[in-house]
Phi, psi and omega in degrees: 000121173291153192273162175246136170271157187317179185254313181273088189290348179270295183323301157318305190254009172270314188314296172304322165294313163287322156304337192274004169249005179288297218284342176275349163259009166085013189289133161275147181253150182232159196290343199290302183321313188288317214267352169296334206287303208309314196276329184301337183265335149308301152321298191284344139281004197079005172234100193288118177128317185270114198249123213262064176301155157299345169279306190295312153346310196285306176269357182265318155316284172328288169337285245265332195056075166229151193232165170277111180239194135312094172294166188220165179036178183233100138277338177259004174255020183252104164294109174327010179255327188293316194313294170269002140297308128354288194283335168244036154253254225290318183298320163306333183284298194302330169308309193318308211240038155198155182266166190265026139301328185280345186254130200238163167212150140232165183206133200248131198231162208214120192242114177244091192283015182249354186278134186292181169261157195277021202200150174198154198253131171199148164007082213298010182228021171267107170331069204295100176251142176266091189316163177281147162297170215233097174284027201271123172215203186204136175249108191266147201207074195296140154211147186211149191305188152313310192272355171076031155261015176204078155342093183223159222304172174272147189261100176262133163247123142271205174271309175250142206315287215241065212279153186302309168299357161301329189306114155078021169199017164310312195314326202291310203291149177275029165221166156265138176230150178219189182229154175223161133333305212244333191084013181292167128306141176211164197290352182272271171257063133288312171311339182264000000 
């Protein structure tokens, strides 16, 4: 069943327009932030009348199919000039003058196994309360050739010299592990 369109069609699709060029610039959006833009584009259209409720929000949704999700990664925190200068220096070369068994990448990502989620489904007249998160991670630091024949262990930083789980089975682990305070990477070891 198609949805019936708004009563207000300008107000709506100047609404829609703005959002589809926030989202093409990456703005994260909130529903309050949509429903300020919308009576700001209702006054500046004339159209008188129009109130930008929480129903009206709901059903500009539902029409539009836009959901609430999670942002996620940093892929927009790279400047795209860097990128492409990367790509046509150093990346184009390096096939040249080396074969791609030789060529390694890592990379170091941060797994923070104590963290809750961030969104939850409940109840509608239930307080939906936030605990602080839980910042306990370990920093992992995977690298491999080009061609994925040659592996190499991983390298992990926790917080502490000796973690409990550890006990009587260090010999065991299939990594290097070393410890900080913070768990970070640092330039003493990436050198190692």
């Amino acid at each position: 069943m198609a949805m019936k369109a708004g009563r207000f069609v300008k107000t709506e699709q100047a609404t829609l327009n703005w959002l589809l060029q926030a989202r093409t610039a990456n703005i994260p959006l909130t529903s309050t932030i949509i429903q300020i833009k919308a009576e700001e584009f209702s006054r500046r259209l004339g159209e008188n009348g129009f109130t930008a409720s929480n129903g009206w929000l709901d059903r500009f949704k539902k029409r539009h199919q836009i959901k609430l999700k999670s942002i996620k990664g940093e892929a927009n925190s790279v400047n795209p000039e860097t990128v492409e200068t990367f790509r046509a220096g150093i990346a184009t070369t390096l096939p040249q003058r080396y074969a791609p068994e030789d060529i390694f990448n890592c990379d170091e990502t941060g797994l923070f196994w104590g963290v809750t989620a961030n969104k939850t489904l409940t109840f509608k007249n239930d307080p939906c309360k936030v605990t602080k998160q839980s910042n306990v991670r370990v920093t992992i630091l995977p690298c491999a050739n080009m061609t994925g024949t040659e592996k190499k262990q991983l390298f992990v930083i926790g917080r502490y010299k000796n973690p409990r789980a550890f006990k009587n089975r260090r010999h065991m682990l299939r990594c290097t592990y070393r410890w900080n305070d913070k768990s970070w990477m640092r330039s003493d070891l990436f050198t190692q």
